[in-house]
C-alpha positions as CSV (number, residue, x, y, z in Angstrom):
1,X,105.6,79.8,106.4
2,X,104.0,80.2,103.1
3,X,103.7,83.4,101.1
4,X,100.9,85.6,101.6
5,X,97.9,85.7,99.3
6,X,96.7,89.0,98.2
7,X,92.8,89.6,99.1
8,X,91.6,90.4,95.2
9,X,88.6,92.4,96.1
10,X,90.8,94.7,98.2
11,X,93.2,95.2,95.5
12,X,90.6,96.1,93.5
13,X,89.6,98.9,95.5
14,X,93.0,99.9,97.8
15,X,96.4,101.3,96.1
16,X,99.2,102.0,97.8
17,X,101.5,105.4,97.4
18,X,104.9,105.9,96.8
19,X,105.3,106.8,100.4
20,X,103.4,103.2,101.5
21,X,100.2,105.0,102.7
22,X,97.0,103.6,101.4
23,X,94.8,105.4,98.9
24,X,91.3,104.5,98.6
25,X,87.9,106.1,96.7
26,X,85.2,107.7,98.4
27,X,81.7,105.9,99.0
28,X,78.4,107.6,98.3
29,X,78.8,108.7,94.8
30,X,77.5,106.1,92.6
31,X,73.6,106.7,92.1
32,X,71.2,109.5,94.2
33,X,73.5,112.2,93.5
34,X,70.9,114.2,92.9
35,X,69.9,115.4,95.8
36,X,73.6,116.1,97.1
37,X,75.1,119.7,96.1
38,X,77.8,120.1,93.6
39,X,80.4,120.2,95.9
40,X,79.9,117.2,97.7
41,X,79.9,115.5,94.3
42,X,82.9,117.3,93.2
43,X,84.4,116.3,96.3
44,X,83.5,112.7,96.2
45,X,84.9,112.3,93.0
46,X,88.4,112.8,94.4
47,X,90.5,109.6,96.3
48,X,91.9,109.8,100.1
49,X,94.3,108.0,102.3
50,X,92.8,105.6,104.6
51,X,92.9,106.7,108.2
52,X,94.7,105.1,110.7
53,X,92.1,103.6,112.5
54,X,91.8,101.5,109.6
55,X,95.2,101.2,107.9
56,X,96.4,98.9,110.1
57,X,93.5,96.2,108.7
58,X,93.8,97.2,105.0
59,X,97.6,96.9,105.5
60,X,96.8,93.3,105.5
61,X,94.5,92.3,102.7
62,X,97.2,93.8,100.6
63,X,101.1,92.8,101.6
């Protein structure tokens, strides 16, 4: 069976941890941010762990 392939565009945008969860950025913060308060923004800003629901697919794009 051949190697793997890497999906690029999920590399691009998924990074796994040291422990082997997977740590992605938060949507909604590129443009219209002026109508959201400062904490949303400030919280947006920051990156998160994929949830389990979805780890299992992301787990796949990037081997």
């Amino acid at each position: 069976m051949p190697k793997m392939k890497t999906h690029r565009g999920a590399a691009k945008r998924f990074s796994k941890t040291g422990t082997g969860k997977i740590k992605r950025n938060r949507a909604f913060a590129s443009h219209l941010t002026g109508k959201k308060s400062s904490s949303r923004k400030r919280r947006l800003r920051k990156s998160t762990i994929v949830k389990p629901a979805d780890y299992k697919r992301v787990k796949v794009l990037i081997p």
